[in-house]
N, C-alpha and C positions, 0 to 999 in steps of 0.2 A: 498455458492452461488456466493459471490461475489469474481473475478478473483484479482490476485496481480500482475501478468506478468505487465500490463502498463494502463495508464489509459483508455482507449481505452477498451481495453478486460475487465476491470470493468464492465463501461458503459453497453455494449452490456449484459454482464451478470444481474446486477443491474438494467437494466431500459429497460430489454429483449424484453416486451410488446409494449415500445413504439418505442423502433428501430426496431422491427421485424415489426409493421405498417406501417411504413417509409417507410421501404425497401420493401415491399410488394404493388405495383401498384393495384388500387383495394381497397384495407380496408381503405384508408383514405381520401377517395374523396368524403363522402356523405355531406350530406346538412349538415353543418358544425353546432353547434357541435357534431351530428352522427358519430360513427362510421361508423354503418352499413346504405352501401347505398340504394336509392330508384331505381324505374324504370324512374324516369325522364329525359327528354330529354328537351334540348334548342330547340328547332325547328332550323328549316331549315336558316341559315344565321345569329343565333343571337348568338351572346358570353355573357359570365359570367365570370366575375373575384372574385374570394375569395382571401381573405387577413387576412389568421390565425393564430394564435398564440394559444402555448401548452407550458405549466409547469408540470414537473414532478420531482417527488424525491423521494430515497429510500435510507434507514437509514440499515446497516448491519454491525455487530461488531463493534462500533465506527467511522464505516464509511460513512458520509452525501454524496451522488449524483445526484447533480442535472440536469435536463435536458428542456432547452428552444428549443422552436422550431418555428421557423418561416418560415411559407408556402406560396408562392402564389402559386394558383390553375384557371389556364384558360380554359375555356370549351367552342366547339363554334359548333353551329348544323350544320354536313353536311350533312342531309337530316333530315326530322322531330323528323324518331327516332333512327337517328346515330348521337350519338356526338363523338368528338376528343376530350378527357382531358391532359394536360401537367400540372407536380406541379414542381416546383424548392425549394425545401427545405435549409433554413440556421441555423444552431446547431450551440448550445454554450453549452458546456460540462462541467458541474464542479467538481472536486473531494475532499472533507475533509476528512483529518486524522490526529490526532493528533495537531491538529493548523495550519497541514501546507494544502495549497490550491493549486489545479492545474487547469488550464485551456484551454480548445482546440476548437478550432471554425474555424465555415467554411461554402461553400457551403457541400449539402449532394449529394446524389446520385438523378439526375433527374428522375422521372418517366411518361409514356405517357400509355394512355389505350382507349378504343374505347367502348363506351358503346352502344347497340346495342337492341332497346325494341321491341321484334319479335312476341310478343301475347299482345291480350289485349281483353277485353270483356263488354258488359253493365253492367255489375256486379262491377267492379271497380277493378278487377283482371286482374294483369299485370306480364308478364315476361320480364326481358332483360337477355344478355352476357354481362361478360365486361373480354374480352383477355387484359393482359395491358405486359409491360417492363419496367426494371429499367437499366437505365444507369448507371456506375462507373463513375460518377463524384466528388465523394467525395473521401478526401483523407482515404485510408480504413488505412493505419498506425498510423494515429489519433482517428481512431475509430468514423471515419464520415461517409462512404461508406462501400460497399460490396467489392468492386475492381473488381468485377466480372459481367456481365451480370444476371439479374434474369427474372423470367417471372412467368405470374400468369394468373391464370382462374377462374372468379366467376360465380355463375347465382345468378338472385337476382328476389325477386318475393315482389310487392304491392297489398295488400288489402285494398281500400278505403270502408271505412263502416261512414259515414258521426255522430258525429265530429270527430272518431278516423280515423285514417292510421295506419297501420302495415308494416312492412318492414322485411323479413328474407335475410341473405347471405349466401351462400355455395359457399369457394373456398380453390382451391390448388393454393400452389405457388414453387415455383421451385427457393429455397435460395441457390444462387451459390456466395459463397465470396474466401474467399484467407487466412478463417479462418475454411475450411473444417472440420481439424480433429476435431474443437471444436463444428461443429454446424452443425444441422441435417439439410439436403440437401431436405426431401420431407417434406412441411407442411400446416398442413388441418385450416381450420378455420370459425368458425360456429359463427353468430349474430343473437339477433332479438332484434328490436327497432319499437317504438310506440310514435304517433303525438297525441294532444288531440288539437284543436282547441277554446279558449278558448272565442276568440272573434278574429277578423278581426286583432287587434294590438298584439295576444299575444299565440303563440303554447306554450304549454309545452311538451319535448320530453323525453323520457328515451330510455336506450339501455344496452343491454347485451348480452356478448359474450364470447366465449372459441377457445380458440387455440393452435395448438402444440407449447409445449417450445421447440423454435430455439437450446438453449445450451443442447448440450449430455449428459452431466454430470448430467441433474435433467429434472425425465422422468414425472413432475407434471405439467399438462395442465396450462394455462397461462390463468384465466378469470376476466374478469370486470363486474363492473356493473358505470353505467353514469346515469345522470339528467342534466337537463339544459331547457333552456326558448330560443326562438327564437322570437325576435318581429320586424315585418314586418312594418320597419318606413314609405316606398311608395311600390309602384309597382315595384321597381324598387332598393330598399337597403335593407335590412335586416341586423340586429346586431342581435350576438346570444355570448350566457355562459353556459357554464359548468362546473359540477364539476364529476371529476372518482375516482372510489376506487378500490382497487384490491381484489380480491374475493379467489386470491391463492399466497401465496409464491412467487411465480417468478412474481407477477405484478407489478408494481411500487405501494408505501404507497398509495400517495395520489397526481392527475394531476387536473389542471385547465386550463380550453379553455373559451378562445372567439375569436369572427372574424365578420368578414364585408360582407355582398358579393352583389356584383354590379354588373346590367343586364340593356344590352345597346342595 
């Protein structure tokens, strides 16, 4: 599973799940530590800053790699339930073998999306779109970026059932790199993640998910499953953690999140 060509082609092999979410505008914009997003919208004229971080590592024939990931994520309503999201990602890439250690870091590939919530009901059932893009701003010969333009289409649907929320995604994305022959060009991707409300300072969340393995070479679905707590310091911060496991082969062992996020 895991590549020998360079460090780079390891990586994206070895830690597939979590550079295929990166790269994919859309799967990793939810209320942080979610993957899978909700139907929320900032309203009309307000921003949100998220400021996350992600550990990930996977162990293959003597080989430790690891993967930090630091995200801001700005989101700002231009109309109640149209927001503009933009994330700028920064990767630090590690590789062990045999003693010796390699390292590559960088910005990654920017992404922007438009979340769009076009039903909604007394019931607490809501639909949005989110169309998004990723930009090649990372260097893709480090194994930071796609080097290519991608694009991506979700729908995402909320059920408030008062304590819990429920959240499902369904999306394609259109994975265009510059490492074609190794990676599948059309890919699906299915979530669902659930809110419990425990008290006013303390959600507990879980989420799980399946998605096409990006590498051609291993045609076994890429799934997780997550847990994490989000507590709601004001109206206005929230701190949140998690922990991921991988449920197949191609996901990474074992990832840990937390993050900030601030509404102004």
């Amino acid at each position: 599973m895991v590549g020998r060509e360079n460090t780079g082609g390891k990586v994206i092999k070895g830690l597939g799940a979590v550079f295929f979410m990166l790269m994919l505008p859309g799967v990793c914009l939810a209320a942080h530590p979610l993957i899978t997003d909700d139907t929320g919208t900032q309203g009309k004229g307000k921003p949100q800053l998220e400021l996350n971080y992600e550990y990930a590592h996977e162990d293959t024939d003597g080989v430790r790699e690891s993967l930090h990931l630091a995200q801001a994520v700005l989101s700002y309503g231009i109309i109640d339930t149209v927001d503009l999201v933009v994330s700028l990602p920064y990767l630090f890439i590690s590789t062990k073998q045999a003693g010796l250690k390699t390292n590559v870091n960088g910005i990654s590939d920017i992404t922007a999306e438009v979340k769009w919530r076009f039903y909604e009901n007394e019931c607490g059932f809501s639909l949005a779109m989110k169309p998004g893009v990723s930009i090649p701003s990372g260097d893709d010969k480090k194994g930071l970026g796609a080097g290519k333009v991608g694009a991506s289409l979700f729908l995402v649907a909320t059920q408030e059932l008062d304590p819990f929320t429920f959240h499902f995604n369904a999306g394609y994305g259109r994975n265009a790199s510059t490492a074609d022959e190794e990676q599948e060009t059309d890919l699906w991707h299915f979530s669902l993640a659930t809110e419990y409300s425990v008290c006013r300072w303390l959600k507990l969340v879980a989420n799980v998910g399946v998605e096409r393995n990006p590498d051609k070479s291993d045609a076994t679905p890429v799934a997780f499953v997550l847990g994490g707590v989000i507590i709601p310091l004001t109206d206005r911060m929230d701190l949140d953690v998690g922990v991921k496991r991988g449920l197949s082969e191609p996901e990474s062992d074992f990832g840990m999140l937390a993050g900030v996020t601030l509404r102004f």
